[in-house]
N, CA, C and O atoms as a DFTB+ gen file, in Angstrom:
492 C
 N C O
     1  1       0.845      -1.187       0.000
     2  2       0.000       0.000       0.000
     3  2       0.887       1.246       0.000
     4  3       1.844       1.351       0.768
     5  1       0.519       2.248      -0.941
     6  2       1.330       3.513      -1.010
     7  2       1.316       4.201       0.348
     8  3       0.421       3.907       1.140
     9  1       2.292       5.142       0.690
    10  2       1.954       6.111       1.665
    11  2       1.311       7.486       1.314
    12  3       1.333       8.025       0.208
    13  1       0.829       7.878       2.268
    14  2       0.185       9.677       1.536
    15  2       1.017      10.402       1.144
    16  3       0.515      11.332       0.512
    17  1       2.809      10.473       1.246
    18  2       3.316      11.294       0.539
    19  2       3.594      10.494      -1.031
    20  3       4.038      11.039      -2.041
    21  1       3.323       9.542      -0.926
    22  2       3.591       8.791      -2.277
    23  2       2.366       8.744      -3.071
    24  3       2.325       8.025      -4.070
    25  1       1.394       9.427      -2.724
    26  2       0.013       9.870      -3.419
    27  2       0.024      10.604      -3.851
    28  3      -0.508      10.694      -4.958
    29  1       0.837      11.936      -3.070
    30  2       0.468      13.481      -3.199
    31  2       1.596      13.163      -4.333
    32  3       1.209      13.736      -5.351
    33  1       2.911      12.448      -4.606
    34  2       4.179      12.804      -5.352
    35  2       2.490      12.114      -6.702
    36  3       2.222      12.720      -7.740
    37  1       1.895      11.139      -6.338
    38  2       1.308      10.159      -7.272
    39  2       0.588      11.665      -8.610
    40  3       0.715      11.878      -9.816
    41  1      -0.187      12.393      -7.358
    42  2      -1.027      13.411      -8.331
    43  2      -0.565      14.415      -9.208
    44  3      -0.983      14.859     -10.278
    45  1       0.727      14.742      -8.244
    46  2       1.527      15.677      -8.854
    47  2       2.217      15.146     -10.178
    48  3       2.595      15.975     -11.006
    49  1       2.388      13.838     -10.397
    50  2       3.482      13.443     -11.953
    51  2       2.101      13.412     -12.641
    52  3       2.000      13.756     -13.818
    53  1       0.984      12.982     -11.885
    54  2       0.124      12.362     -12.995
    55  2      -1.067      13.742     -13.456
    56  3      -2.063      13.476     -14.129
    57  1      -0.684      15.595     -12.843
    58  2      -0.894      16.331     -13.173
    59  2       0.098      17.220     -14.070
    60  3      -0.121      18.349     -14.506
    61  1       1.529      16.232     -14.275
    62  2       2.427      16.653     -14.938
    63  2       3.099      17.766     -14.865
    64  3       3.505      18.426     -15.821
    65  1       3.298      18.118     -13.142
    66  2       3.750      19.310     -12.527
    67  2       4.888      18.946     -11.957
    68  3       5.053      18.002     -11.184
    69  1       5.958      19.980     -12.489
    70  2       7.204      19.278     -11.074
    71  2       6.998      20.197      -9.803
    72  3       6.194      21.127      -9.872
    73  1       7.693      19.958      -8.669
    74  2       7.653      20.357      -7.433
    75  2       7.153      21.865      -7.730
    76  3       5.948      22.110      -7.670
    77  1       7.967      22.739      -8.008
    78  2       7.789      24.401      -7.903
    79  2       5.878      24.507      -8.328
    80  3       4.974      24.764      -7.532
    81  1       5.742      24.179      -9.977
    82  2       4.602      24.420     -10.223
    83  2       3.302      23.665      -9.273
    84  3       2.130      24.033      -9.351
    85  1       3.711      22.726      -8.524
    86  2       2.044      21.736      -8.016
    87  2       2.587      22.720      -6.815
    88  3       2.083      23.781      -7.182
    89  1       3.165      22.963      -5.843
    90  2       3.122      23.461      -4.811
    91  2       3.044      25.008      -5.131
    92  3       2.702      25.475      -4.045
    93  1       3.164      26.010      -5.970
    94  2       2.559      27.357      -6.266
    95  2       1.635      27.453      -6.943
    96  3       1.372      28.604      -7.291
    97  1       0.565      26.150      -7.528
    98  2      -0.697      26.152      -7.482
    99  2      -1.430      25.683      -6.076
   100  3      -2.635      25.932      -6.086
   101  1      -0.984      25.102      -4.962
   102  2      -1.503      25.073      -3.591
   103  2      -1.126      25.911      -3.049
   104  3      -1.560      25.872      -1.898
   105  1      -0.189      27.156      -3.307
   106  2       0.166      28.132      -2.313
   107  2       0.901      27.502      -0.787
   108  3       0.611      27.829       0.364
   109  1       1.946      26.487      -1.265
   110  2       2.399      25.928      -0.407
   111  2       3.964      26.401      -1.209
   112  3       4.080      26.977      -2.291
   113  1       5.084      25.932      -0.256
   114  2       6.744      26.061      -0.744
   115  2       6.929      24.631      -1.365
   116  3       6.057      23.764      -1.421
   117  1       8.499      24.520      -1.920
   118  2       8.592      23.007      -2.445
   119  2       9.006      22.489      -1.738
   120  3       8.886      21.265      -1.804
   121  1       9.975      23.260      -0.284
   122  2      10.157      22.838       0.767
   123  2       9.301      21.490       1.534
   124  3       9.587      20.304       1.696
   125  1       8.175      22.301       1.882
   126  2       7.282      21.633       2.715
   127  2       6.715      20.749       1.475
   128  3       7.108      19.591       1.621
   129  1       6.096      20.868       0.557
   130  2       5.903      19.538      -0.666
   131  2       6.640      18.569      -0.461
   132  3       6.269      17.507       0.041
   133  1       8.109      18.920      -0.946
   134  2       9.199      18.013      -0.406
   135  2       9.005      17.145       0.372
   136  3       9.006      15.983      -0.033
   137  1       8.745      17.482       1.927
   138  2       9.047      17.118       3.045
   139  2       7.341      15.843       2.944
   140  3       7.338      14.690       3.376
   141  1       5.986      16.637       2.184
   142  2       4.829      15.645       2.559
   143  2       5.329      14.589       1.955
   144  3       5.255      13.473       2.470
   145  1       6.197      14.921       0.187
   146  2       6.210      13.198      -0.407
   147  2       7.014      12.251       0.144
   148  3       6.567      11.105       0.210
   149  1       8.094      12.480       0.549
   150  2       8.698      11.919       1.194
   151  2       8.348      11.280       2.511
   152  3       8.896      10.261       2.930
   153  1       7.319      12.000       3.188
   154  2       6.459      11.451       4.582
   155  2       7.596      11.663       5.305
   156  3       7.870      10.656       5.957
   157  1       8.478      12.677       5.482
   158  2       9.198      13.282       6.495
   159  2       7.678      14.058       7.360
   160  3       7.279      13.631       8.444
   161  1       6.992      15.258       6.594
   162  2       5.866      15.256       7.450
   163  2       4.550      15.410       7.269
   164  3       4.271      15.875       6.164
   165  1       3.806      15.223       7.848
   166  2       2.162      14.698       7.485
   167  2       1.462      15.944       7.316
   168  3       1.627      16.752       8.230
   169  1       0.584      16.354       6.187
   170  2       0.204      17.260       5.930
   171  2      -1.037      18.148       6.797
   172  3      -1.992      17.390       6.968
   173  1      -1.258      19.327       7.302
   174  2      -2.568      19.207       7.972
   175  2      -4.189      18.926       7.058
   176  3      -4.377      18.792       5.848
   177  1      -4.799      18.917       7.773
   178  2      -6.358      19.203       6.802
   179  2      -6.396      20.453       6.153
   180  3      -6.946      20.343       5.058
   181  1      -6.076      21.434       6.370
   182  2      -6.456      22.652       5.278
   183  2      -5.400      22.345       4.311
   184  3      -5.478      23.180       3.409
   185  1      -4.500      21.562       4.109
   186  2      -3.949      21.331       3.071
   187  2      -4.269      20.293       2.014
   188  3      -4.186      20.266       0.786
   189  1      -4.625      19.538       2.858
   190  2      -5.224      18.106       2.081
   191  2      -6.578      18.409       1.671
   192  3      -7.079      17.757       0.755
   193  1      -7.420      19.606       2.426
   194  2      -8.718      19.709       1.972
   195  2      -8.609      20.219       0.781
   196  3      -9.234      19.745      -0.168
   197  1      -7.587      21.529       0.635
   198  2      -7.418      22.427      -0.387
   199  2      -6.334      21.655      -1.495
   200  3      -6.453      22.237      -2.573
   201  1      -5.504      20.744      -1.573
   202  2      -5.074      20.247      -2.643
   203  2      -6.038      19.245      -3.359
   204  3      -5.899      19.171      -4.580
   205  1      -7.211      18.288      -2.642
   206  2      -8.647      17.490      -3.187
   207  2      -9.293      18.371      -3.979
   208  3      -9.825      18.042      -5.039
   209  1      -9.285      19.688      -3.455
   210  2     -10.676      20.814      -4.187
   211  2      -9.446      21.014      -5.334
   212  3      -9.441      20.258      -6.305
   213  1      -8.390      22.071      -5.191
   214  2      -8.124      22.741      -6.530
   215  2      -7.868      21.449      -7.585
   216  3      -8.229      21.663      -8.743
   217  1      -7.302      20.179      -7.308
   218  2      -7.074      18.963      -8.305
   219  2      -8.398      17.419      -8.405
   220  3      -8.204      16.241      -8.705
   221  1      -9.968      18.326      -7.911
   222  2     -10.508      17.346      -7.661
   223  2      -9.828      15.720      -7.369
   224  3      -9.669      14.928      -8.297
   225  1      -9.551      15.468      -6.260
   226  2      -8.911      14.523      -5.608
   227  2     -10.142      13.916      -4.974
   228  3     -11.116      14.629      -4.734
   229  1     -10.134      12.771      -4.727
   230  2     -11.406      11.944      -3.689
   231  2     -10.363      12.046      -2.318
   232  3      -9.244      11.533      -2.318
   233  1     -10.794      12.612      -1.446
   234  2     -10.255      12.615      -0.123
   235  2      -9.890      11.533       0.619
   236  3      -8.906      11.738       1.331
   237  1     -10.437      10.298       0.685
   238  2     -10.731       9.244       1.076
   239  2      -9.549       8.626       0.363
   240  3      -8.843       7.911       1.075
   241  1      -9.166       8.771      -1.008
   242  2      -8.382       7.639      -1.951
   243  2      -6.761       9.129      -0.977
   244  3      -6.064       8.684      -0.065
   245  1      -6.672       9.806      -1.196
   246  2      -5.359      10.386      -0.758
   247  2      -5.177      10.546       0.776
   248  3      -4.168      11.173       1.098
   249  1      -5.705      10.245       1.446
   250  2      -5.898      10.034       3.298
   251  2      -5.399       8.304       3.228
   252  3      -4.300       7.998       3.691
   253  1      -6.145       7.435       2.725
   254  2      -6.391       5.986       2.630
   255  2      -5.587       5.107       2.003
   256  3      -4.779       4.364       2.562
   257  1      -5.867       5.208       0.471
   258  2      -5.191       4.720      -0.933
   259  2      -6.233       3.923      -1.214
   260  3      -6.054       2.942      -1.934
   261  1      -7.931       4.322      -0.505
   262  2      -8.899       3.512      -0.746
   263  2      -9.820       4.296      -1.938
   264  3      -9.793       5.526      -1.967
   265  1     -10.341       3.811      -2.566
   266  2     -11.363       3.847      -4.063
   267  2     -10.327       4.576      -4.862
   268  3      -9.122       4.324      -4.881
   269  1     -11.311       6.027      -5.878
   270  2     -10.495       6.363      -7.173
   271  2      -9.733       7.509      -6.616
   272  3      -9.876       7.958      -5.479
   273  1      -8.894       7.948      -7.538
   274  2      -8.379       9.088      -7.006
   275  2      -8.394      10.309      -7.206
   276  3      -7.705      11.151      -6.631
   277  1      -9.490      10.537      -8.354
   278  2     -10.147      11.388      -9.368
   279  2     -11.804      11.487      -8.429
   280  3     -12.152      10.559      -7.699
   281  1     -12.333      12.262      -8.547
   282  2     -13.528      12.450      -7.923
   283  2     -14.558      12.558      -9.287
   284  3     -14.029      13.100     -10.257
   285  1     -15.518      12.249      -9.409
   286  2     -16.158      12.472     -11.406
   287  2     -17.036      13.870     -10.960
   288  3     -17.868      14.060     -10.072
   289  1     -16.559      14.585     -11.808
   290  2     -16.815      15.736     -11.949
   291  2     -18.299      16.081     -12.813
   292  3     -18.133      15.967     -14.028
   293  1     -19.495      16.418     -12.470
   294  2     -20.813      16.696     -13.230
   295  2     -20.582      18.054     -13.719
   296  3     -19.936      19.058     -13.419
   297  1     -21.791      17.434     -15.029
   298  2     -21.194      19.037     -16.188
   299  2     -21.538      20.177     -15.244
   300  3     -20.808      21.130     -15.517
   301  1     -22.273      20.424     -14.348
   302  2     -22.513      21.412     -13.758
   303  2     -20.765      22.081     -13.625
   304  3     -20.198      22.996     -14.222
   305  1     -20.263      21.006     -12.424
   306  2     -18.776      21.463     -12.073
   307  2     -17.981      21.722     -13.050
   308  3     -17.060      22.390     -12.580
   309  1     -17.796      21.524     -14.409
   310  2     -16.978      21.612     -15.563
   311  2     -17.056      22.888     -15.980
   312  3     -16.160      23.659     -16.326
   313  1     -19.068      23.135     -15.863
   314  2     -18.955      24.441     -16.563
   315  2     -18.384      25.645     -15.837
   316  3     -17.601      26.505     -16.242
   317  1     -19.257      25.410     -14.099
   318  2     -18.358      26.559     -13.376
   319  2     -16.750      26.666     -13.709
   320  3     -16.132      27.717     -13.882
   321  1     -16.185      25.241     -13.761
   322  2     -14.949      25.501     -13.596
   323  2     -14.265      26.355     -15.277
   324  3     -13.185      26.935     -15.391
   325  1     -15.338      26.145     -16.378
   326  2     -14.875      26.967     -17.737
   327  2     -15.175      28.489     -17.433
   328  3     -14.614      29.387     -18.061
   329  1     -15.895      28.670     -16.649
   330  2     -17.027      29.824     -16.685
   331  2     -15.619      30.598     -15.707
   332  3     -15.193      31.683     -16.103
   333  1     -15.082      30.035     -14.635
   334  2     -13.900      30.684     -13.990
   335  2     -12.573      30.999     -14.790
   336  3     -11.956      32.062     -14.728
   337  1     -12.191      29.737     -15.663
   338  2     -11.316      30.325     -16.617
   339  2     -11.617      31.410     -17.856
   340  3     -10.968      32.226     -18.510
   341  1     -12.602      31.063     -17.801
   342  2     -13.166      32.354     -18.722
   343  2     -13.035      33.585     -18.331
   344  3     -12.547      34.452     -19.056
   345  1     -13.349      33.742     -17.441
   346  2     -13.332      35.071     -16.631
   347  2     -11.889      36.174     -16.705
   348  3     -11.781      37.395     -16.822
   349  1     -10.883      35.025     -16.567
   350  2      -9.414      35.550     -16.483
   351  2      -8.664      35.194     -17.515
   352  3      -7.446      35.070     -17.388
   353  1      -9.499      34.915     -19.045
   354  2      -9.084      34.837     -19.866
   355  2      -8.916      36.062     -20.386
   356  3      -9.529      37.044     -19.968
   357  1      -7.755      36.098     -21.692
   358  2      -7.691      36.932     -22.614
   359  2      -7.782      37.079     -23.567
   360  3      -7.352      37.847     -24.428
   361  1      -8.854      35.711     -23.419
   362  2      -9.389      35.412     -25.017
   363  2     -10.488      36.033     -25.452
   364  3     -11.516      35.460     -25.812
   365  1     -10.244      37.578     -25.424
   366  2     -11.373      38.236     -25.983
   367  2     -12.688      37.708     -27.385
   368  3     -13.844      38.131     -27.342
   369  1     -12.356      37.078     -28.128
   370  2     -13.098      36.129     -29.405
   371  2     -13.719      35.060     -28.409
   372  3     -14.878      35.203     -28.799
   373  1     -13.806      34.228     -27.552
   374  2     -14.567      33.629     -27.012
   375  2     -15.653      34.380     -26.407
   376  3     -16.814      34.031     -26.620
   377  1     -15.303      35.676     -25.454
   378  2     -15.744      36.111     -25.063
   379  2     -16.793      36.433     -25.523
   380  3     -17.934      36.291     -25.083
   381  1     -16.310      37.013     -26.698
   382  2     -17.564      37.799     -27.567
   383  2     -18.676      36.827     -28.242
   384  3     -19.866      37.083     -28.423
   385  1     -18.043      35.770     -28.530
   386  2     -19.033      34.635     -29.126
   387  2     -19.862      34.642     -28.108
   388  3     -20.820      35.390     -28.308
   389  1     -19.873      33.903     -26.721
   390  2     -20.777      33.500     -25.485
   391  2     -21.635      34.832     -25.333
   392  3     -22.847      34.645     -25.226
   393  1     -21.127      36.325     -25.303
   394  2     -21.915      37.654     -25.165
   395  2     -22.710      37.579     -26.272
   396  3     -23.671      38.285     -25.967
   397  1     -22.895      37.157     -27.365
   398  2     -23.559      37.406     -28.785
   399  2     -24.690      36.142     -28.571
   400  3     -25.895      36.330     -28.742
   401  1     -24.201      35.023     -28.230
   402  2     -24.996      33.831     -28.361
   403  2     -26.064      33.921     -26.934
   404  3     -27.158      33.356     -26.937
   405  1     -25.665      34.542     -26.006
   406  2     -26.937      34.984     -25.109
   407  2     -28.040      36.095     -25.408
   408  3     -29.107      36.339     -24.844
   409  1     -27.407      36.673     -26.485
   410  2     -28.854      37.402     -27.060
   411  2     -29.443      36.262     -28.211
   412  3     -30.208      36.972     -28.864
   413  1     -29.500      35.053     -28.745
   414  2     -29.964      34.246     -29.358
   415  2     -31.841      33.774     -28.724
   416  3     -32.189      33.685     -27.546
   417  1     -32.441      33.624     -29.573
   418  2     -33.676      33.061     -29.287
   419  2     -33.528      31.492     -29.413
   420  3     -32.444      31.094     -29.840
   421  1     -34.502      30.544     -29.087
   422  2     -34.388      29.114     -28.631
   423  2     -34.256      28.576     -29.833
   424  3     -33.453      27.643     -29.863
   425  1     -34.851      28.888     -30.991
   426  2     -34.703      27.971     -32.119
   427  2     -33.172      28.884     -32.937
   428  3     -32.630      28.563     -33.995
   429  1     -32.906      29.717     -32.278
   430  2     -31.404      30.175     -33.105
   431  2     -30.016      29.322     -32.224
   432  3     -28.975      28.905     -32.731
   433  1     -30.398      29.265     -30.936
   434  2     -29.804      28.339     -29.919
   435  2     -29.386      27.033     -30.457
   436  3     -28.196      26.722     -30.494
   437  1     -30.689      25.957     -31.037
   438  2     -30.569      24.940     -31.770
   439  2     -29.838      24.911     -32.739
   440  3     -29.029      23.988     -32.830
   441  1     -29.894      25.660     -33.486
   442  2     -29.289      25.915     -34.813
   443  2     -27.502      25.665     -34.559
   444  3     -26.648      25.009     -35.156
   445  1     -27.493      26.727     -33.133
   446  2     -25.654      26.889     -32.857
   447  2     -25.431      25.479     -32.144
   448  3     -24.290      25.054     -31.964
   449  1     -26.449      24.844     -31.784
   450  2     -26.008      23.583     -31.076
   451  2     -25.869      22.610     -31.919
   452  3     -24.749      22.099     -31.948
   453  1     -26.701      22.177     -32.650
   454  2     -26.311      21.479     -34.016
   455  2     -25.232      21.441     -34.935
   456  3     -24.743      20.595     -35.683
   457  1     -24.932      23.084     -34.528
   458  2     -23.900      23.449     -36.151
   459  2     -22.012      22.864     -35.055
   460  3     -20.928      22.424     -35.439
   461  1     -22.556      23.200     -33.764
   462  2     -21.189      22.689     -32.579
   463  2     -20.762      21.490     -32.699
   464  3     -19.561      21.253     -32.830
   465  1     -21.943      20.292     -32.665
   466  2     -21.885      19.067     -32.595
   467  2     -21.596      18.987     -33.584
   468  3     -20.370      18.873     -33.581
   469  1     -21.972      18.969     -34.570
   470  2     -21.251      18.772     -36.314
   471  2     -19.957      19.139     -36.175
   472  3     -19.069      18.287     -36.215
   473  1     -19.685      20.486     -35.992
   474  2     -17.683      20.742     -35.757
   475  2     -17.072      19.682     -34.945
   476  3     -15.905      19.324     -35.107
   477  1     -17.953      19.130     -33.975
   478  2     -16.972      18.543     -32.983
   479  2     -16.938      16.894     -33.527
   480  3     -16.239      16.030     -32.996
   481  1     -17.629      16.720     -34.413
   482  2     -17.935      14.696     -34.888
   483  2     -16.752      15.591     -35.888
   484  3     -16.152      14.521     -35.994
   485  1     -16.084      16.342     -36.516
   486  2     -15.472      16.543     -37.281
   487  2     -13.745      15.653     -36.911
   488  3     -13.127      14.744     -37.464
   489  1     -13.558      16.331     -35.971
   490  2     -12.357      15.789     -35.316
   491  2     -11.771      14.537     -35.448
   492  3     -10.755      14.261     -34.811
């Protein structure tokens, strides 16, 4: 059975972050990162709560090494989570598409949903 610092090293390769970047997206040092993978020392709960939320983590699988280690995310959560990158984007052309397509009526709606799904079976 893994240990919890051999989870946290687990999320971090398999978010394809080395030390500096996964620990200055938790607002933690690489120091103390360091020190959890290794299980020199045990992380508190506001850390483990807040590294589960920003990398949807199942709490239970990184405390444990019991069930998945991914939590399944509902489109609800996907969209907030586009709707936040959106926000602090600088992708002004998206922007403007989503501002234009909320003045749309329901059967012009269809039309852009149809014409999406067609672009996207394109791929």
């Amino acid at each position: 059975m893994t240990s919890l610092g051999m989870r946290i090293k687990q999320i971090r390769k398999q978010e394809g972050l080395n030390q500096t970047e996964f620990a200055s997206k938790l607002g933690s040092t690489i120091g103390a990162l360091s020190r959890y993978e290794i299980d020199k020392v045990i992380p508190n709960d506001v850390f483990i709560k807040h590294l589960c939320k920003v990398f949807h983590i199942n709490e239970d699988w990184l405390r444990t090494g019991n069930g998945e280690m991914y939590l399944a995310l509902t489109n609800d959560d996907k969209f907030s989570e586009m709707l936040g990158e959106l926000l602090v984007s600088e992708d002004d052309q998206i922007k403007d598409i989503i501002m234009k397509t909320m003045e749309l009526d329901d059967e012009d709606l269809t039309i852009i949903h149809q014409l999406v799904d067609r672009l996207l079976e394109k791929r």
